[in-house]
C-alpha angles and dihedrals in degrees: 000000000000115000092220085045096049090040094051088043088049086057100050095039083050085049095057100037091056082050092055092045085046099049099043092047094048088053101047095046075048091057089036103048088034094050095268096309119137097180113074123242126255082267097067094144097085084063087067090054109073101186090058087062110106115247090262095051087047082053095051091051094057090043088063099041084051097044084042096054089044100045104047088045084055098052091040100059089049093063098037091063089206141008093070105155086056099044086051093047089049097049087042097051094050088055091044087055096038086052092043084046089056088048091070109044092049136029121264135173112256095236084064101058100040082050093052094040084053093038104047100059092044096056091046085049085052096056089060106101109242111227117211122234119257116249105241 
């Protein structure tokens, strides 16, 4: 397969990969923190209000931006064969822009959104695989 081709299918199928994480860890902080409900109450507005979250429910946000992060660039460096500082700089900047996005159409605490500009790229930066140095 073509390398540009295989590097650009590694990014989407990161992308998507950090979406799923995202999403299922999101959900089940959601039935763990709600007594084990996944559908919101009638009163589903507070879960447009960040700041109204609990501590625990802010945590578990920033738990599934940062799996997420970690995860599709993970998956996307797998499937790139090469290239893996850049495949993980792309997926984690998508979920860095996707979570800024989200700041701004919702409310959010402060300490949440400096933790998840710090967190997001570090746990991109985790997925890529360490080489040891060769003995001379």
């Amino acid at each position: 397969m073509n390398p540009i081709l295989r590097r650009v299918l590694a990014v989407v199928t990161g992308v998507v990969a950090s979406s799923l994480v995202i999403m299922a860890v999101e959900f089940a902080g959601h039935a763990v923190l709600s007594g084990g409900s996944l559908i919101p109450d009638e009163n589903h507005e507070v879960l447009l209000d960040a700041k109204s979250l609990s501590f625990e429910q802010l945590v578990s946000l920033l738990v599934a931006w940062s799996a997420g992060s970690f995860v599709g660039s993970y998956v996307g460096i797998r499937i790139a064969g090469g290239a893996e500082k850049m495949i993980s700089l792309l997926i984690g900047a998508f979920v860095l822009a996707a979570t800024v996005m989200n700041f701004f159409q919702f409310p959010h605490p402060t300490w949440l959104m400096v933790s998840a500009i710090v967190l997001i790229p570090v746990a991109s930066w985790l997925a890529i695989p360490r080489q040891p140095k060769k003995a001379t």
